[in-house]
BADOVO-837772 format. One line per field, with one value per atom (N, C-alpha, C): residue number from 1; atom name; x, y, z. Coordinates in pm, 1 decimal. Layout:
// residues N
num <- NUM,...;
atome <- CA,...;
c1 <- X,...;
c2 <- Y,...;
c3 <- Z,...;
// end
This chain:
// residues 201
num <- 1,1,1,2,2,2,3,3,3,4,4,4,5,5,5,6,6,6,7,7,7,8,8,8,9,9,9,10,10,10,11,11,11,12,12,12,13,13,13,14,14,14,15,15,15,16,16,16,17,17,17,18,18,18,19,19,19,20,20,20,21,21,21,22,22,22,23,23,23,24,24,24,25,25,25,26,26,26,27,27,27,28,28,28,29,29,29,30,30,30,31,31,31,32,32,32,33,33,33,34,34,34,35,35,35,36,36,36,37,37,37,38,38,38,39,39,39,40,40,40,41,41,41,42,42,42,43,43,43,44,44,44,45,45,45,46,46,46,47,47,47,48,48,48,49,49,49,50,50,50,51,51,51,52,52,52,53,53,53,54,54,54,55,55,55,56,56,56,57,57,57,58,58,58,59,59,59,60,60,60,61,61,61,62,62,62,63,63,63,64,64,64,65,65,65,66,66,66,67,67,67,68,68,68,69,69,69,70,70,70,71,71,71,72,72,72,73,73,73,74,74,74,75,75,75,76,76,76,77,77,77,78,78,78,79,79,79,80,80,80,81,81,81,82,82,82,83,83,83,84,84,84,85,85,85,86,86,86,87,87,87,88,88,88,89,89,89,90,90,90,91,91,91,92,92,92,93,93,93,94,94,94,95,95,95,96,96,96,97,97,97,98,98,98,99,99,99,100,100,100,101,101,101,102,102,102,103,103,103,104,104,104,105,105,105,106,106,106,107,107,107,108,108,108,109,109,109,110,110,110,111,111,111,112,112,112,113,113,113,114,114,114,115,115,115,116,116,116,117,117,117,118,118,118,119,119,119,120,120,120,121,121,121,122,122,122,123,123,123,124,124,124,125,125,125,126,126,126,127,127,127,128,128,128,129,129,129,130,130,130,131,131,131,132,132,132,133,133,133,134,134,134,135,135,135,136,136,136,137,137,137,138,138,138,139,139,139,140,140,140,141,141,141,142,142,142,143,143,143,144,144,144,145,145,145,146,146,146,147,147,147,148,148,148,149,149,149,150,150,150,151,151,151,152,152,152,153,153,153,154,154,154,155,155,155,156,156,156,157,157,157,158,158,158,159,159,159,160,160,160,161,161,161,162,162,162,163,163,163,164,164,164,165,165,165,166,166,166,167,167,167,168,168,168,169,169,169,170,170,170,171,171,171,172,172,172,173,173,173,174,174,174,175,175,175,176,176,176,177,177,177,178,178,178,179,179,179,180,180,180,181,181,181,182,182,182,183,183,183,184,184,184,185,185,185,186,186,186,187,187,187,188,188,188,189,189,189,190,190,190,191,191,191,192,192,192,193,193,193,194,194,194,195,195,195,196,196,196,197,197,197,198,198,198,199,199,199,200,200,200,201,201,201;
atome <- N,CA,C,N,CA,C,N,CA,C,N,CA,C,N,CA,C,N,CA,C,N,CA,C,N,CA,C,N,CA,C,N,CA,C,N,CA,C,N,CA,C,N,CA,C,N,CA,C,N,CA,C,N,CA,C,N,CA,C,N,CA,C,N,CA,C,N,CA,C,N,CA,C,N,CA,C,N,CA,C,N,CA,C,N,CA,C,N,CA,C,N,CA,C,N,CA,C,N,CA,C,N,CA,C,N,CA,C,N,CA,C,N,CA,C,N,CA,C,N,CA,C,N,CA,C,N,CA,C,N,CA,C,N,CA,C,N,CA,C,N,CA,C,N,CA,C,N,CA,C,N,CA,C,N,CA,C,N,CA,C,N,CA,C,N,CA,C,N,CA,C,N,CA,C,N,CA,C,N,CA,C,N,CA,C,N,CA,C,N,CA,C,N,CA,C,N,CA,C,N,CA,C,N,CA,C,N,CA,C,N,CA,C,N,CA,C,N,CA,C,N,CA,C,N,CA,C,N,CA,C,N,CA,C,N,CA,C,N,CA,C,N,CA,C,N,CA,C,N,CA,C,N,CA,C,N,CA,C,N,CA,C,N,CA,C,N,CA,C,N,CA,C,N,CA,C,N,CA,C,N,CA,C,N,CA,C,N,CA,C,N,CA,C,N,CA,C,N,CA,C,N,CA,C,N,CA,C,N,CA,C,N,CA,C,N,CA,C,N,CA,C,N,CA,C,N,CA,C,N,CA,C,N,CA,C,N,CA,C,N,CA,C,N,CA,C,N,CA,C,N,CA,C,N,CA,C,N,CA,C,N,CA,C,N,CA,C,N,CA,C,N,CA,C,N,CA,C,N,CA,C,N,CA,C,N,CA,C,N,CA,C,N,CA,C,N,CA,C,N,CA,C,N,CA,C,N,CA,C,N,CA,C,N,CA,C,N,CA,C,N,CA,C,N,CA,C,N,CA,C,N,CA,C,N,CA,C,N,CA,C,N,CA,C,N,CA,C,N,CA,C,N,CA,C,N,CA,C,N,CA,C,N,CA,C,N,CA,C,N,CA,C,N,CA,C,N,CA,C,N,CA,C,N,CA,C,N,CA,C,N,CA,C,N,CA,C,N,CA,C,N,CA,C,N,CA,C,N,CA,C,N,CA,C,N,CA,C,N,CA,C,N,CA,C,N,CA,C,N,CA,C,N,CA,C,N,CA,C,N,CA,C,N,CA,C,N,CA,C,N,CA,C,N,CA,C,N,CA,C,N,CA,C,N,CA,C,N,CA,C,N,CA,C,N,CA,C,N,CA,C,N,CA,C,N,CA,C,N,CA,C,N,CA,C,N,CA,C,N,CA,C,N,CA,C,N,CA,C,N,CA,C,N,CA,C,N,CA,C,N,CA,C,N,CA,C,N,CA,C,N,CA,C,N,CA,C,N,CA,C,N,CA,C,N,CA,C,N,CA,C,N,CA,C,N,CA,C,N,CA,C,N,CA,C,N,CA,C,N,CA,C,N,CA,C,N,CA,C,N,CA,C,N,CA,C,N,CA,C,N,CA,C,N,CA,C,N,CA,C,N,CA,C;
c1 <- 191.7,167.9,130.9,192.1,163.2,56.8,-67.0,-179.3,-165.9,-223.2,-286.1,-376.2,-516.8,-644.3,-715.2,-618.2,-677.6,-546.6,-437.9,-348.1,-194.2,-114.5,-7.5,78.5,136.9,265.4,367.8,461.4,626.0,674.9,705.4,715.9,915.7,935.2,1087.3,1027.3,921.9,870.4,874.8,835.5,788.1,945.1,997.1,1170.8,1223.7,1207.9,1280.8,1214.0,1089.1,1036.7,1082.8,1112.1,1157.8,1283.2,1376.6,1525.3,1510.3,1414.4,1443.4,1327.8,1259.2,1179.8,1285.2,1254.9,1321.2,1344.7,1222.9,1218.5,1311.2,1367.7,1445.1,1374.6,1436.6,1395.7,1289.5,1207.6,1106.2,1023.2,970.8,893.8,781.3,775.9,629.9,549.2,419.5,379.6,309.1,351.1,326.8,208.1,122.5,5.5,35.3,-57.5,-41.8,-195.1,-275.5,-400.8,-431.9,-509.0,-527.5,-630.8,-666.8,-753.1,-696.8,-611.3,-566.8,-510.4,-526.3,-462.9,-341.6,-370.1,-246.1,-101.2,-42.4,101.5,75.2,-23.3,37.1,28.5,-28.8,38.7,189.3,188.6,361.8,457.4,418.7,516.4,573.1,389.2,406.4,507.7,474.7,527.0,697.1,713.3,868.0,930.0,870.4,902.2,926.3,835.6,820.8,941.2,930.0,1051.8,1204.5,1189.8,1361.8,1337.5,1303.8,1272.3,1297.5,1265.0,1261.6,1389.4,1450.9,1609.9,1691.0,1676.8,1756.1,1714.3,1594.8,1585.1,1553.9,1562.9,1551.1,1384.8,1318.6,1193.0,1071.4,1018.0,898.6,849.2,787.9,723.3,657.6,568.6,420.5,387.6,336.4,290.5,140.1,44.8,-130.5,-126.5,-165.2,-281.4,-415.1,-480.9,-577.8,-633.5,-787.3,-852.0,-933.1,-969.6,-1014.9,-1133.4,-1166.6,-1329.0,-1423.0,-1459.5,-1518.4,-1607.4,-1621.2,-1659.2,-1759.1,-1861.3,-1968.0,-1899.7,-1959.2,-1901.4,-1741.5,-1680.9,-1501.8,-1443.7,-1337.3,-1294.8,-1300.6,-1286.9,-1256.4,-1396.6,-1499.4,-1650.4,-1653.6,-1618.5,-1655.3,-1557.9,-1456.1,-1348.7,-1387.8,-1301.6,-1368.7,-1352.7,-1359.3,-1287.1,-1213.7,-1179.1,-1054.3,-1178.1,-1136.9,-1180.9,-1076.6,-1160.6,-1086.0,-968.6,-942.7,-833.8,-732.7,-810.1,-676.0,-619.6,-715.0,-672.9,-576.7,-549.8,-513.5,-358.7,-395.7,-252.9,-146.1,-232.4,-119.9,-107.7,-154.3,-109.6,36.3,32.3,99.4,247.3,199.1,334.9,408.5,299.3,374.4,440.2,385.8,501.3,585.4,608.6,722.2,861.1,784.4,911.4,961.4,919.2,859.3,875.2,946.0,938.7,897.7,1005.6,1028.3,938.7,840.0,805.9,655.4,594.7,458.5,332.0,299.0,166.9,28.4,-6.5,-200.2,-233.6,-374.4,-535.4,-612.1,-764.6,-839.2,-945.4,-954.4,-1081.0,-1216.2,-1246.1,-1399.0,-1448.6,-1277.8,-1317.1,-1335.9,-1300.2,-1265.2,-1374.6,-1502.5,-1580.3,-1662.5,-1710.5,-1689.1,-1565.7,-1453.4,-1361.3,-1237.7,-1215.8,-1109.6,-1000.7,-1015.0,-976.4,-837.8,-897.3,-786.0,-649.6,-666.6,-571.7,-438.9,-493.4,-374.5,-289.8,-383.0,-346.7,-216.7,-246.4,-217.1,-57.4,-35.1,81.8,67.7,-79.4,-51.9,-8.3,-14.2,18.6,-37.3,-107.7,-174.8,-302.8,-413.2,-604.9,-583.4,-425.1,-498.1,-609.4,-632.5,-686.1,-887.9,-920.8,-1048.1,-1124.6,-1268.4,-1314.1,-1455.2,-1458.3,-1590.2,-1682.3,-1629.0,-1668.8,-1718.2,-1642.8,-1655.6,-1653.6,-1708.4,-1680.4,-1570.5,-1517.2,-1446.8,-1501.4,-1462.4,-1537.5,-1525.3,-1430.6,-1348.0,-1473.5,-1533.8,-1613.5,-1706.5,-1790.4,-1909.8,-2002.4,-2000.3,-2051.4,-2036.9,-1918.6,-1799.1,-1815.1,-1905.1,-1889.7,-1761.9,-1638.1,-1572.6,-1654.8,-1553.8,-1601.8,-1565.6,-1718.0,-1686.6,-1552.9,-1524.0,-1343.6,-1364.1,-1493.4,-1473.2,-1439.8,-1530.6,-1555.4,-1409.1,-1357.3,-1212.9,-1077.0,-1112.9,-1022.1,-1037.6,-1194.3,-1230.8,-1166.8,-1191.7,-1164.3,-957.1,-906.2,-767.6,-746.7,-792.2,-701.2,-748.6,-849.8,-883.0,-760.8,-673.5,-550.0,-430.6,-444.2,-317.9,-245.6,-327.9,-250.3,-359.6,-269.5,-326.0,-340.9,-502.1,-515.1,-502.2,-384.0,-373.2,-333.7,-385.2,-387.1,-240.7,-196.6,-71.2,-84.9,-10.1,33.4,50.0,20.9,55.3,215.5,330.5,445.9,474.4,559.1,525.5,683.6,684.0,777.3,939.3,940.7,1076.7,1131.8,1032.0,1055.6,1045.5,1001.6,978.4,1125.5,1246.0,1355.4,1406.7,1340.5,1394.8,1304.6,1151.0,1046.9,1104.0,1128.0,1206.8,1347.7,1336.7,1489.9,1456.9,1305.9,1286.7,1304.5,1243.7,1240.7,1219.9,1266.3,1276.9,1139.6,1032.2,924.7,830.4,848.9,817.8,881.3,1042.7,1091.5,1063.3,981.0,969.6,797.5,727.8,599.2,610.0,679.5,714.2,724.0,825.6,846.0,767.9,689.2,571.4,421.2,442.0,313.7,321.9,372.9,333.1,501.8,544.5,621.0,675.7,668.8,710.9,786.1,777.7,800.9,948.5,931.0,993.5,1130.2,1105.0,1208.1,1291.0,1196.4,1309.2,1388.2,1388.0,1399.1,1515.4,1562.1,1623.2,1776.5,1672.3,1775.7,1853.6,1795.5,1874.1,1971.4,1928.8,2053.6,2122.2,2149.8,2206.0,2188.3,2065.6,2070.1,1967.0,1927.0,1868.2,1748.4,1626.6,1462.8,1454.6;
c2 <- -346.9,-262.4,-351.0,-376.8,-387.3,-343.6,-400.7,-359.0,-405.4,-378.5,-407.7,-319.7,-378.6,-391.8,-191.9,-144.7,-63.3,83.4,34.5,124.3,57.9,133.0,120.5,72.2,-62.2,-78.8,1.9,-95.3,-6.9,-45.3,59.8,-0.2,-40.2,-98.3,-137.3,-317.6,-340.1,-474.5,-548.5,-466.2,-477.8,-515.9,-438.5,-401.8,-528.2,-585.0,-703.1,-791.0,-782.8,-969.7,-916.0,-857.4,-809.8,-897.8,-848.2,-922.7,-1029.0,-1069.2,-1227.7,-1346.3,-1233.7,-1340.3,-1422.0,-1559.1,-1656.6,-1610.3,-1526.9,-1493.3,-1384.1,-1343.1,-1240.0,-1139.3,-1073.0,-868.8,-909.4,-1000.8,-967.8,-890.1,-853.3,-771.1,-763.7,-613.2,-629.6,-508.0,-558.0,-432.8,-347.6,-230.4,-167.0,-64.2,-8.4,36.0,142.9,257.0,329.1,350.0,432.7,424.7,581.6,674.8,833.5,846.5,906.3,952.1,908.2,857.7,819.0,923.2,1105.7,1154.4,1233.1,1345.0,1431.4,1392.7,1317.6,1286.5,1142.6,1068.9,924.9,882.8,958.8,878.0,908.9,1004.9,1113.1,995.8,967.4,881.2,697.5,721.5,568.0,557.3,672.1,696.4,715.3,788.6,789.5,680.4,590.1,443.3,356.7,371.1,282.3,299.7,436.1,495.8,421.1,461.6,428.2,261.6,163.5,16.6,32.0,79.3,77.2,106.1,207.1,235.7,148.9,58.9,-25.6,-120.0,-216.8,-367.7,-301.8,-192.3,-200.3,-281.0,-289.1,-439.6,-411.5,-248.0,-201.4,-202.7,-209.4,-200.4,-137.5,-144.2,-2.1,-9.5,118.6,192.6,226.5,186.5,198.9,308.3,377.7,476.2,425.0,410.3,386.6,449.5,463.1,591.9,485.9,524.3,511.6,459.5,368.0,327.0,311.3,375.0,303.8,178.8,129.7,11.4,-38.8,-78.7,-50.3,-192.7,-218.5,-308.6,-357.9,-216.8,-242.1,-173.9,-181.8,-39.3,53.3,110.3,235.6,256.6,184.7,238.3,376.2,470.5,613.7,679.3,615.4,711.7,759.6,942.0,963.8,948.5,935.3,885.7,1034.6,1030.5,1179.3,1179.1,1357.1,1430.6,1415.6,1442.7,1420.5,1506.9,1629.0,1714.2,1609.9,1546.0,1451.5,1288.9,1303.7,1198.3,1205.8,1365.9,1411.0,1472.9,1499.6,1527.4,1433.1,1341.0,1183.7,1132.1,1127.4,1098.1,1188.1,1334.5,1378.4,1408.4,1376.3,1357.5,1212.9,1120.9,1005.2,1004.3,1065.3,1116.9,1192.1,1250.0,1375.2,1302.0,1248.4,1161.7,1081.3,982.6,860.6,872.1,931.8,993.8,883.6,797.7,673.8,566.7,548.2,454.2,400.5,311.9,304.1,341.0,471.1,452.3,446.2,399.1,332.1,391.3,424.4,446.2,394.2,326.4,288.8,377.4,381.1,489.0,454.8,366.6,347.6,466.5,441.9,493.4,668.7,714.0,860.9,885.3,812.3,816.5,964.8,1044.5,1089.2,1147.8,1170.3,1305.1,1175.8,1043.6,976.7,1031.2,1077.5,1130.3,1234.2,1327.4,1394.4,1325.0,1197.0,1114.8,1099.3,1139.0,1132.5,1241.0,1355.1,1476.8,1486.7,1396.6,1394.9,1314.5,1206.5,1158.2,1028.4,962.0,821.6,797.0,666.0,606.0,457.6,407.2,311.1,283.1,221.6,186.8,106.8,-2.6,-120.9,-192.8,-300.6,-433.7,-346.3,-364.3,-327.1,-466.9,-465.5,-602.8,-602.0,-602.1,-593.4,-690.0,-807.8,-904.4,-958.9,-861.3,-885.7,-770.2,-744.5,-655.8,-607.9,-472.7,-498.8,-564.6,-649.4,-740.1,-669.1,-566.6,-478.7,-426.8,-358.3,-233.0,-263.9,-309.2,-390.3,-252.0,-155.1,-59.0,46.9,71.6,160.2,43.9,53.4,-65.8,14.2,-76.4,-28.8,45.9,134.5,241.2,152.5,179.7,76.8,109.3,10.0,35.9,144.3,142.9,245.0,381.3,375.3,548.5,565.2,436.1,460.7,470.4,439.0,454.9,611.4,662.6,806.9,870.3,854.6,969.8,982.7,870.0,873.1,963.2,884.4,947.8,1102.6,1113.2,1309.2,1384.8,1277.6,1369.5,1301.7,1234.3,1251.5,1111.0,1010.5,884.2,771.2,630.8,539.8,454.4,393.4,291.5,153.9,34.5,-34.3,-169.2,-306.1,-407.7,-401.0,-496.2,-560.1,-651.7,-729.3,-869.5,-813.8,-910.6,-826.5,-794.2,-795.8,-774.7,-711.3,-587.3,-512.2,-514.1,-483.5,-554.6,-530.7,-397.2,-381.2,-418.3,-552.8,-638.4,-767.4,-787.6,-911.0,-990.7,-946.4,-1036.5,-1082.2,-990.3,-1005.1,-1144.7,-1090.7,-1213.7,-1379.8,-1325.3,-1469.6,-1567.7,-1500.1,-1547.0,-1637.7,-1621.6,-1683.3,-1850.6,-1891.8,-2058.0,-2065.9,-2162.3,-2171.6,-2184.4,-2285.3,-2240.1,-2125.7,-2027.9,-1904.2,-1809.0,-1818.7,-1767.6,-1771.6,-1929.0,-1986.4,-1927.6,-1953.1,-1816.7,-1686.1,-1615.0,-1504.4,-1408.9,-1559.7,-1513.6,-1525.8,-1634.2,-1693.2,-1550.6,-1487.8,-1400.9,-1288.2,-1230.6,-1080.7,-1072.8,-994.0,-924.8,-846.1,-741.6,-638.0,-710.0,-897.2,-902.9,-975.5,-1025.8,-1078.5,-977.0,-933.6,-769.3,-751.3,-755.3,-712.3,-788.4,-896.5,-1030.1,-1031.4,-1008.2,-958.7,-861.1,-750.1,-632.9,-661.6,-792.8,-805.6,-924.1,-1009.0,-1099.1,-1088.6,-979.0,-946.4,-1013.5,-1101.7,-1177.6,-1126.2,-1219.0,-1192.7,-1203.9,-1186.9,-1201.2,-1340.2;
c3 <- 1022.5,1138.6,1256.5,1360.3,1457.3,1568.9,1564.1,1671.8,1814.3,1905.7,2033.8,2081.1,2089.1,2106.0,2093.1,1944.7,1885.8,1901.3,1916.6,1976.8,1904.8,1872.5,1804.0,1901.1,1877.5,1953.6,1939.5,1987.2,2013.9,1868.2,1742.8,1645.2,1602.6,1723.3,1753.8,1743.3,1770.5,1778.3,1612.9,1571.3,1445.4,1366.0,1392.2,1311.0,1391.5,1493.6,1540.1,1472.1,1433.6,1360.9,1229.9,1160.4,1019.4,1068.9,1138.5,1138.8,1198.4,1232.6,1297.1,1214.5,1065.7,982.3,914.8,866.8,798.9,667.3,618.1,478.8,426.5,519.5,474.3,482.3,373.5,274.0,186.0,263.2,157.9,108.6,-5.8,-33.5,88.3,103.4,164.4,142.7,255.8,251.2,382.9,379.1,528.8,507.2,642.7,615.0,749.6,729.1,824.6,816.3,940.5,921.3,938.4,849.0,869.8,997.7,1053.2,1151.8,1296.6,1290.5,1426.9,1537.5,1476.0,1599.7,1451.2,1522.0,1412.6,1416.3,1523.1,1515.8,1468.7,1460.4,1477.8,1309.6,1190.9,1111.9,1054.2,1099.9,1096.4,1143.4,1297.8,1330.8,1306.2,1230.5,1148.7,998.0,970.7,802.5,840.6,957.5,972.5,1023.7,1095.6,1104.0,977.8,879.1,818.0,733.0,648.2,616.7,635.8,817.8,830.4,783.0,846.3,837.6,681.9,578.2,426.9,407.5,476.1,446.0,479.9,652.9,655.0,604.0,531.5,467.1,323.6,310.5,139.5,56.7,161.5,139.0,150.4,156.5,146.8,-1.6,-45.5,-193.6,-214.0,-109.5,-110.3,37.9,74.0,158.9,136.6,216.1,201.4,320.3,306.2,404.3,361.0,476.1,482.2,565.8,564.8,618.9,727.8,844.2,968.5,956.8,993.8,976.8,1118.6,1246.8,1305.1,1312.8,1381.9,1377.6,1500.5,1507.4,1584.1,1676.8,1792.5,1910.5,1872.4,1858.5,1858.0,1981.3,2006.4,2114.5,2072.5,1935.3,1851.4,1799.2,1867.8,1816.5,1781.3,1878.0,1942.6,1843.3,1810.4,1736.4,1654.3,1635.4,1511.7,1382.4,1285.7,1167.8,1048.0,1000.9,971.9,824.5,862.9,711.1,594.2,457.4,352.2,382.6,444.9,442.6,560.9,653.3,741.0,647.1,512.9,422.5,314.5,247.1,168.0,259.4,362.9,407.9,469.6,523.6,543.0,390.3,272.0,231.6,120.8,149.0,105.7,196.4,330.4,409.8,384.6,343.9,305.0,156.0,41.2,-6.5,-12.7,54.3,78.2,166.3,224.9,314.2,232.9,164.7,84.4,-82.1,-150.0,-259.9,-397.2,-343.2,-421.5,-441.4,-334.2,-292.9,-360.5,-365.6,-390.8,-297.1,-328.8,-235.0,-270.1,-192.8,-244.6,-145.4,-140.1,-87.4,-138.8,-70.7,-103.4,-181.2,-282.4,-371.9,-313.1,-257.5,-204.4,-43.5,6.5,146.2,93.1,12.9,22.5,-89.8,-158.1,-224.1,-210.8,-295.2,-374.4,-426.1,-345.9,-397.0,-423.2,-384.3,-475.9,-568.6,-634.1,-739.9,-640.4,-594.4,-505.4,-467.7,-423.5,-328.4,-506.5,-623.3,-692.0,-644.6,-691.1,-644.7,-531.8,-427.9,-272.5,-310.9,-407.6,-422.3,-426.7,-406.7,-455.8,-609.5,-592.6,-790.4,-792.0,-692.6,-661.9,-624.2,-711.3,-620.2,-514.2,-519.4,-448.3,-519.6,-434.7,-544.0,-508.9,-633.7,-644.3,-726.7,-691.6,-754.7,-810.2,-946.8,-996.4,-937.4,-830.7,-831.6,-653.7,-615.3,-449.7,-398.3,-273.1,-197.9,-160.2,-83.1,52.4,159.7,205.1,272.8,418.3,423.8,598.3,597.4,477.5,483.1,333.6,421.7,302.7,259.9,366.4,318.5,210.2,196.5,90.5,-31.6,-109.8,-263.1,-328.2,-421.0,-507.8,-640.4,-685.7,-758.4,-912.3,-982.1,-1115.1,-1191.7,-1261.9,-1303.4,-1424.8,-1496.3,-1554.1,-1512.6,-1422.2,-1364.6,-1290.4,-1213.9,-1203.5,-1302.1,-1370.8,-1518.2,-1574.7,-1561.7,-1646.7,-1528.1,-1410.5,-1295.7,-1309.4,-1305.3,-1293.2,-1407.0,-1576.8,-1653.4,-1677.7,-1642.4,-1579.3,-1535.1,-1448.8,-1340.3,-1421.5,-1560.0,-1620.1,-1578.4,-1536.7,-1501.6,-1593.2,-1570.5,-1665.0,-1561.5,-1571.3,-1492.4,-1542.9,-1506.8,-1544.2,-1424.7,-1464.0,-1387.2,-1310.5,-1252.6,-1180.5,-1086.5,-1044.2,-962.4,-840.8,-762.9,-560.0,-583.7,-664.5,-617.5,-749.2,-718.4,-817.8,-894.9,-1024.5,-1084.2,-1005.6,-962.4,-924.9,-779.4,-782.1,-654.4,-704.2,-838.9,-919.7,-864.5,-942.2,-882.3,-756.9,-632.4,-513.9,-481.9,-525.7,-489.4,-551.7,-652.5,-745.5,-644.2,-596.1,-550.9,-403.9,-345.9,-214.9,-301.9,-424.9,-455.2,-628.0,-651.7,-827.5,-850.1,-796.8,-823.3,-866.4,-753.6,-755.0,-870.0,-858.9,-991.3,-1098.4,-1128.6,-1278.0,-1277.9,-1179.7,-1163.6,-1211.8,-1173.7,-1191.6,-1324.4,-1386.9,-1524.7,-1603.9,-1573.4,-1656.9,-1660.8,-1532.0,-1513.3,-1632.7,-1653.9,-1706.1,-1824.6,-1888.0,-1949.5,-1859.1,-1776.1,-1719.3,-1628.0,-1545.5,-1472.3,-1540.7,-1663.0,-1744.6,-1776.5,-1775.6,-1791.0,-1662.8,-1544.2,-1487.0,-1418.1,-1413.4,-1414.2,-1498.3,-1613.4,-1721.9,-1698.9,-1631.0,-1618.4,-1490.3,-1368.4,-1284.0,-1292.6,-1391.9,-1406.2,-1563.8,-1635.8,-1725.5,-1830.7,-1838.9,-1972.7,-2041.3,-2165.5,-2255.1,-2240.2,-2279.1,-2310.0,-2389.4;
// end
């Protein structure tokens, strides 16, 4: 996402450094932010969208919920109710069907649990071990209680690598290094790795 000094650029800016990065279609990942104003994560999610249709190179999609921030420009802003959290994220899947989406479980603390409800399938990186360091205030929710709360709504909470497998081969392909990483990390990544160059395990 493209900022300036608390306000969404022209997101035509954004789609030109995509075609003029060295790296190609690389995997990535795009973020839209909830509380910003009833049209603007609509018009972020439909940006991001098309950009995903033409590079094929989104992986996951974060909504993330609004944080004021004391001596920022957006001090005063207000920050969105769980109902302006639960509905960007269900417009982002509806548009978005395919796609990976995350929320942070700390920001939406107590009711978390909802944002499955809403259409994610992603925590994002949580850390028994560190803070959010954005928002030192919001502590992550222990992995148990995040493990009991998910599999409550019928999902399994389980680890993964920043690139998620069905981007494993695209990621492989920037350097043999990385490729020979890749394969080495996990099984799942090993697979698909597999299913994209037709060979064997």
């Amino acid at each position: 996402m493209v900022m300036d000094r608390g306000s969404l650029s022209d997101w035509r800016v954004l789609a030109e450094a995509i075609r003029r990065d060295p790296w190609g279609p690389a995997a990535r990942t795009a973020e839209t932010v909830a509380g910003r104003g009833e049209h603007y994560g609509v018009d972020a999610l439909i940006a991001i969208r098309d950009l995903h249709a033409r590079y094929g190179h989104i992986q996951e999609v974060i909504v993330q919920n609004f944080r004021a921030k004391a001596n920022t420009p957006m001090a005063a802003w207000p920050e969105p109710t769980r109902e302006d959290m639960l509905r960007t994220v269900a417009v982002a899947r509806l548009l978005m069907p395919e796609i990976n989406l995350q929320a942070p479980p700390n920001l939406s603390d107590p009711h978390y649990a909802d944002l499955l409800d809403a259409g994610i399938n992603d925590w994002g990186g949580i850390s028994p071990l560190t803070p959010d360091f954005i928002n030192p205030e919001k502590p992550w929710p222990h992995v148990d209680e995040l493990r009991r709360r998910t599999e409550a709504k019928g999902f399994e909470l389980r680890q993964r690598l920043p690139v998620y497998p069905e981007f494993a081969a695209q990621a492989a392909t920037q350097s043999e290094l990385l490729s020979q990483r890749i394969a080495q990390a996990a099984p799942a990544f090993r697979d698909s790795l597999t299913q994209m160059s037709g060979g064997a395990a």
